[in-house]
C-alpha positions in Angstrom: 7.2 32.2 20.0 7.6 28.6 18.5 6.9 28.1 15.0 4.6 25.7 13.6 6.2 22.7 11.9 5.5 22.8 8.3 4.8 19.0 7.4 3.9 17.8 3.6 3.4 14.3 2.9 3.9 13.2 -0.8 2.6 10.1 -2.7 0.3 8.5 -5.4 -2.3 9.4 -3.1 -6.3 10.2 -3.7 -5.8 8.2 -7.1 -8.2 5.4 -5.8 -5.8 2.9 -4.1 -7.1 2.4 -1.0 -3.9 1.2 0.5 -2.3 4.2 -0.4 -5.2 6.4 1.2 -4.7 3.9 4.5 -1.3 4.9 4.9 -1.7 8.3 4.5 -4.6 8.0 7.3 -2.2 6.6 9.8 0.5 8.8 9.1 -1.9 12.1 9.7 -3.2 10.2 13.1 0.8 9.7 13.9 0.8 13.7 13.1 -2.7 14.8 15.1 -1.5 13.2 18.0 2.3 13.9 18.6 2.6 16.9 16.2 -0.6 18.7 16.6 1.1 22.0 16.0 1.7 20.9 12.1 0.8 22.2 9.2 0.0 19.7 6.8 -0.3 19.6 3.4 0.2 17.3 0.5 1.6 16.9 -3.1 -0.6 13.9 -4.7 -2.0 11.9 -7.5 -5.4 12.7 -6.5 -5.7 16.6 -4.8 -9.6 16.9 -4.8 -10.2 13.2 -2.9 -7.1 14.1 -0.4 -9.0 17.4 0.3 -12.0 16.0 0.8 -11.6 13.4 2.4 -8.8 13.9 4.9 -9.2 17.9 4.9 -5.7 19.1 4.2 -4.5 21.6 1.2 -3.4 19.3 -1.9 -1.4 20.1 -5.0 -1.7 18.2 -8.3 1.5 15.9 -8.3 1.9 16.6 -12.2 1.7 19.6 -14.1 0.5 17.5 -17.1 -2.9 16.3 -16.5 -2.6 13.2 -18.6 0.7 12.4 -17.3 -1.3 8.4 -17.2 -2.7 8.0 -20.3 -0.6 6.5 -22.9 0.8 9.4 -25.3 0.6 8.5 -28.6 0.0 12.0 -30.7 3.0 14.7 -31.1 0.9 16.4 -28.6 0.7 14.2 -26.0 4.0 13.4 -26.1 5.9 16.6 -26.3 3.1 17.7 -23.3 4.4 15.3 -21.3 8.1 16.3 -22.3 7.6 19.4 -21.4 5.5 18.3 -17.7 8.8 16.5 -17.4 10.8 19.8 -17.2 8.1 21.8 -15.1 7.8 19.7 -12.5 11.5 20.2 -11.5 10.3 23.8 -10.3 6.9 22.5 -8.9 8.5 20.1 -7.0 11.1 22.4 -5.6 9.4 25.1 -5.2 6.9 22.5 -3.0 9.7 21.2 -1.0 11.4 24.7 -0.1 7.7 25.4 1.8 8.2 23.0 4.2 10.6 21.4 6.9 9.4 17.9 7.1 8.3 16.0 3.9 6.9 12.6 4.4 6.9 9.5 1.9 3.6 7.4 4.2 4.3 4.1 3.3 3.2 2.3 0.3 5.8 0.2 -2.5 7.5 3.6 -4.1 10.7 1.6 -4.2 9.7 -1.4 -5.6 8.1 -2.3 -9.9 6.5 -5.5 -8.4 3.7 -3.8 -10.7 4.0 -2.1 -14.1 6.0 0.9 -13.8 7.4 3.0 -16.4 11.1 4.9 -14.9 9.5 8.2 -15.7 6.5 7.8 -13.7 6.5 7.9 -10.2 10.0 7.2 -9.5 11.3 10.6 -11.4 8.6 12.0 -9.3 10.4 10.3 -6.3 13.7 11.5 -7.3 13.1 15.1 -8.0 11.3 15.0 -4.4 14.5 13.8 -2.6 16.9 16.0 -4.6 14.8 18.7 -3.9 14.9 17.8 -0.1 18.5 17.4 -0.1 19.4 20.6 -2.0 16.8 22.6 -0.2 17.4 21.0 3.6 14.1 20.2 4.0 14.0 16.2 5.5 12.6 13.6 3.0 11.3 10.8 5.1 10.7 7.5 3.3 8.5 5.8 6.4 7.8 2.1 6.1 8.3 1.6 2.5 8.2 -1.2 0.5 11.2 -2.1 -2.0 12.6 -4.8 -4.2 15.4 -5.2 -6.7 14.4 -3.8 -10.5 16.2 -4.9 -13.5 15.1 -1.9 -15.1 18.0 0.1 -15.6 16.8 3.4 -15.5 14.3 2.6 -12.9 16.9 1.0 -10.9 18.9 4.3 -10.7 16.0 6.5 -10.2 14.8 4.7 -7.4 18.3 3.8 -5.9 19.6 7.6 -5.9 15.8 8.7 -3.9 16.7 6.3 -1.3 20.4 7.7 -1.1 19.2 11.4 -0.9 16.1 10.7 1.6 17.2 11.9 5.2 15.2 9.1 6.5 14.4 5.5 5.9 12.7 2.6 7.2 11.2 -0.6 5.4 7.9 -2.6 5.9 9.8 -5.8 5.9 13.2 -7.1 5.8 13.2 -7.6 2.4 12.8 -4.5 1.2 16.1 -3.8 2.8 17.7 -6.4 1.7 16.7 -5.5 -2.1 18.0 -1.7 -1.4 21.3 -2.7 0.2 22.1 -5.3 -3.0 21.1 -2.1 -5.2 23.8 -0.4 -3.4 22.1 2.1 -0.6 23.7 2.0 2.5 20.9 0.3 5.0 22.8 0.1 7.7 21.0 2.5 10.0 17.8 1.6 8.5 14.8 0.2 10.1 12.6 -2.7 9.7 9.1 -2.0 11.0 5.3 -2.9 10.2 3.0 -1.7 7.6 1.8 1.9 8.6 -2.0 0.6 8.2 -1.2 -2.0 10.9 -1.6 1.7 13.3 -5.3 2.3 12.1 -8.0 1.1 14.6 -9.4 -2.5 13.7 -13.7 -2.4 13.7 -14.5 -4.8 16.5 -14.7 -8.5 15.8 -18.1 -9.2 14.4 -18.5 -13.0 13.4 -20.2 -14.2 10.4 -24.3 -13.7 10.3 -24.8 -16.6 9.5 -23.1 -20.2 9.2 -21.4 -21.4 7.5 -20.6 -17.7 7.2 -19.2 -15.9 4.0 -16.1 -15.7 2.6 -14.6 -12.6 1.4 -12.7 -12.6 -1.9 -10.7 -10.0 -2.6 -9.4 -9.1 -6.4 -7.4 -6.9 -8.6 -7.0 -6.0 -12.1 -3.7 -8.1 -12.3 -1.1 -8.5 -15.4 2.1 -9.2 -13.5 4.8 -6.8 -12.8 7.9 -5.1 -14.8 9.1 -8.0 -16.5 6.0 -9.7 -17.1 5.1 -7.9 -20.2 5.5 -10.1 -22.8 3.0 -12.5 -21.0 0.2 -10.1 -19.5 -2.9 -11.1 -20.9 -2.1 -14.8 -20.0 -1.2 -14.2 -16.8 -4.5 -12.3 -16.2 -6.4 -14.5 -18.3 -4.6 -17.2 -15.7 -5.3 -15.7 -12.2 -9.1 -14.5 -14.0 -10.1 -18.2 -14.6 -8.3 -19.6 -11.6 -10.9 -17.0 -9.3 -13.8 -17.9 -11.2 -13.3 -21.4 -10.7 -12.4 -21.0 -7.0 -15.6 -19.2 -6.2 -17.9 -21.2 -8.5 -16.8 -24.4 -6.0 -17.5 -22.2 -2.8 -20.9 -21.5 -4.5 -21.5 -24.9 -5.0 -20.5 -25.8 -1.2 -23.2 -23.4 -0.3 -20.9 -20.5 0.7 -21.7 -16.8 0.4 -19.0 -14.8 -1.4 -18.7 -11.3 -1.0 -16.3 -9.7 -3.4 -13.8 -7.1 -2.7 -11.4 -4.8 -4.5 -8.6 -2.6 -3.7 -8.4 -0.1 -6.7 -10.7 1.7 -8.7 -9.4 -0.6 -12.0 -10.2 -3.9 -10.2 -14.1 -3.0 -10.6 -13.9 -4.8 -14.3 -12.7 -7.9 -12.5 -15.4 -7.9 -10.4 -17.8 -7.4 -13.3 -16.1 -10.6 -15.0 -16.9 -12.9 -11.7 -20.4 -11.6 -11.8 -21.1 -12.9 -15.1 -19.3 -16.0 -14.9 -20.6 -17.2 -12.0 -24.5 -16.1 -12.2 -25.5 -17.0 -8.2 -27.2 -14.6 -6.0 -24.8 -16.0 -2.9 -21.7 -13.8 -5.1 -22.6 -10.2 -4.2 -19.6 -7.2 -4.1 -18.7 -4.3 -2.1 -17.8 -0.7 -2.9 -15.3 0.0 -0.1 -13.9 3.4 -0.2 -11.2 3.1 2.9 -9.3 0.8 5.1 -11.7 0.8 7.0 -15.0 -0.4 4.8 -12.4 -3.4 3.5 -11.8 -4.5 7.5 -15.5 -4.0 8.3 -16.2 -6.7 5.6 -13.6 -9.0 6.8 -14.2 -8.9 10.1 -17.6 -9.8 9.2 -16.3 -13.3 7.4 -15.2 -16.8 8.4 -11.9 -16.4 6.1 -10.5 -14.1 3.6 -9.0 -14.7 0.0 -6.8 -12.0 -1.2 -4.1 -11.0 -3.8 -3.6 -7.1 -3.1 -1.0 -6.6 -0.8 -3.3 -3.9 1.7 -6.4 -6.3 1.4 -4.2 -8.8 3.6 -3.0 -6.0 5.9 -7.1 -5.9 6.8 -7.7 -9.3 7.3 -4.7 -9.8 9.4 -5.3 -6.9 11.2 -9.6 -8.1 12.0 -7.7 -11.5 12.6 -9.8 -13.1 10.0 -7.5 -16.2 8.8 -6.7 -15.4 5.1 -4.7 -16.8 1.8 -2.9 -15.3 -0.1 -2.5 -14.9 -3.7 0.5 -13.7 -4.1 2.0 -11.7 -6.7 5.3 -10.6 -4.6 7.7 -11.4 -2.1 6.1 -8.6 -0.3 3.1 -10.9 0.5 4.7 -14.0 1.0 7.1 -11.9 3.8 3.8 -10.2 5.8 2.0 -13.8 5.9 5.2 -15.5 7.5 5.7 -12.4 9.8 1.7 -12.5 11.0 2.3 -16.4 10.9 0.3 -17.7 8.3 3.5 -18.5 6.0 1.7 -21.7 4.7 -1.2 -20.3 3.4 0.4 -18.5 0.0 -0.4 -19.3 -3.2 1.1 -18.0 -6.6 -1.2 -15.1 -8.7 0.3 -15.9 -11.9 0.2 -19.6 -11.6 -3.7 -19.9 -10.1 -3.9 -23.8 -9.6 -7.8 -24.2 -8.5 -8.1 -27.4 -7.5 -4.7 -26.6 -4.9 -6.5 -23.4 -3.9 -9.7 -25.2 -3.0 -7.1 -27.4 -0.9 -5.0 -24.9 0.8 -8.8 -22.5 1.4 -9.9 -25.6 3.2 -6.7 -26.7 5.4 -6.7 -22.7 6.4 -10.6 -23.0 7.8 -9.9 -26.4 9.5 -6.7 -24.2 11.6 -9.1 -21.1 11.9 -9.6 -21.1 15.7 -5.8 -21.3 16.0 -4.7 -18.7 13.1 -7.5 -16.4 15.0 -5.3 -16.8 18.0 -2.1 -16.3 16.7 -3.3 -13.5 14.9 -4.4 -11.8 17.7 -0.9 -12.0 19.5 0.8 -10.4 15.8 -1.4 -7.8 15.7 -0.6 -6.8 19.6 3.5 -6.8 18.1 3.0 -4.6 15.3 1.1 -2.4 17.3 4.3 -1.9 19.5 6.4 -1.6 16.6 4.9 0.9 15.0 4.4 2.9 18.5 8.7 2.7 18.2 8.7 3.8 14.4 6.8 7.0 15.3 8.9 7.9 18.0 12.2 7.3 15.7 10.5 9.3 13.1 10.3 12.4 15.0 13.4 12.0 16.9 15.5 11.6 13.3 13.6 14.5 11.6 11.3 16.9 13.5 13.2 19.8 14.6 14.5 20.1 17.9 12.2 22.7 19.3 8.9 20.5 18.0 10.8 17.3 20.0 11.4 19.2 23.3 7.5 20.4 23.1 6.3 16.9 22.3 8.6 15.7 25.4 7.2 18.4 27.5 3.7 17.4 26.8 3.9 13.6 27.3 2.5 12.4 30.7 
């Protein structure tokens, strides 16, 4: 009698980033459908939402509860000292339940975004030196990464990749940045951005023309070593957004207004008040999915958060970018809309309103090319799933799935 694979999948997941959810979504599809013999559970950010929404058992990824909130009392702090130490056992004792554990996605080797070492990456590293001591396989699956100057973050996150049985990148350079931080990438794998596996809502067309334009925005300060200069830098990319969608108000444009994160509602709320028009009006996506519904419903797309762009390239609504990280710049030259980037911490309006219109005057041709990218990563990611099980599904689950396939 065969036994049943025992699969966790591990992340800041359920915590209101809708990327985050998305790749968890495609990696449980990637599981339903080649490993439906799996038992899946998960060890999250956000237990209750995981539950509840993708109805699988989910542990609390910290034993402190307020492992998030800035510790400034002796009891704050020497609670999260003491989480610190617990979680070594948690985590193991986690691990040692199952034979699979996989990482879906998202930037866990990367601080393009603030990012403290003892965050999430110690939570990374006692996960793949748990795998590794226990013999349980740690896959990191289409990850992003990128060189940190952080010192302890830099070892943190370098030592996870090193102890991981398994990884593969969602771009080139996030390979690149792990091999100059000293991993050894040479079996490692370039492939798409898991979400680029979920099913796309049919192609709509604007209601009306000339039809809206979707705007999507995020609560954004800059990264690691951008500290010093946060509040400009949002204060920057704030008044550069206004401005930008005050002039497609003016041009008679609808604006539908999108976010990514929970924490980008207050960004939202700013727009609304600056620019008093009833043709601004936002959403309240809660998946993937609501975010590519609204996009596929637009003439173009105006994003900065990296999984907002995954959904207009994947509707093949033409979008720009405002981009925070190399990450960005690298999918919109992949999906062939390299020229349409623009910098989040240096929001020039007046360029914006330039590069927005040179992007709609291309449309029928971006539409086009999009389409072709999109039928690409599709068979990419058809070739990461099958590398996945091969490198870390034991050999019993493999010759089933073999004996299965048509």
């Amino acid at each position: 009698m065969r036994t049943a694979t025992r699969v966790g999948v591990f992340g800041l997941l359920g915590s209101g980033n809708l990327g985050n959810d998305g790749s968890l979504e495609a990696v449980l599809g990637y599981l339903r459908a080649e490993h439906p013999e799996a038992v899946v559970d998960a060890l999250c950010g956000g237990p209750e939402a995981v539950t509840a929404r993708f109805g699988i058992p989910a542990t609390r990824l910290h034993w402190y509860r307020g492992e998030y909130r800035t510790a400034s009392r002796a009891g704050a702090i020497a609670g999260k000292g003491l989480g610190k130490l617990v979680d070594v056992f948690r985590t193991a004792a986690w691990v040692r339940r199952h034979d699979v554990v996989i990482v879906p996605g998202m930037g866990v080797l990367e601080a393009t975004l603030p990012l403290r070492p003892w965050g999430f990456p110690y939570s990374l590293f006692l996960l793949c030196a748990s795998g590794r001591l226990l013999r349980t396989r740690v896959a990191l699956v289409s990850v992003g990464a990128a060189e940190i100057g952080n010192r302890p973050t830099r070892a943190l996150v370098r030592w996870s990749a090193r102890l991981a049985a398994y990884r593969s990148y969602r771009d080139a350079q996030s390979r690149d940045a792990m091999r100059a931080m000293g991993v050894d990438t040479a079996r490692d794998e370039v492939y798409p951005d898991l979400a680029f596996s979920l099913p796309a809502p049919p192609p709509s067309g604007p209601a009306r023309s000339p039809g809206p334009v979707c705007v999507g925005v995020m609560d954004f300060h800059g990264g690691n070593d951008d500290r010093a200069r946060a509040d400009e830098i949002y204060r920057r990319y704030l008044d550069g957004t206004i401005r930008f969608v005050r002039a497609l108000v003016e041009d008679g444009r609808p604006v539908r207004l999108l976010t990514g994160d929970t924490c980008d509602a207050t960004v939202v709320a700013a727009i609304l008040d600056a620019v008093d028009s009833p043709l601004v009006t936002a959403a309240e996506p809660a998946s993937l999915d609501d975010l590519m519904k609204e996009m596929a419903a637009a003439d173009t797309v105006v994003a900065v958060r990296y999984h907002n762009l995954i959904c207009a390239l994947k509707t093949g609504t033409p979008v720009l970018a405002l981009s925070y990280a190399t990450k960005s710049d690298a999918l919109m030259a992949r999906m062939g809309l390299g020229a349409y980037c623009h910098p989040a911490r240096e929001v020039d309006a007046d360029q914006l309103i330039a590069q927005f219109r040179a992007l709609e005057k291309h449309s029928a041709e971006l539409r086009q090319t999009l389409t072709e990218r999109n039928q690409a990563a599709a068979r990419d990611l058809e070739h990461q799933f099958t590398a996945l099980t091969a490198a870390v599904f034991p050999a019993s689950t493999q010759a089933h799935a073999l004996r299965e396939a048509p």
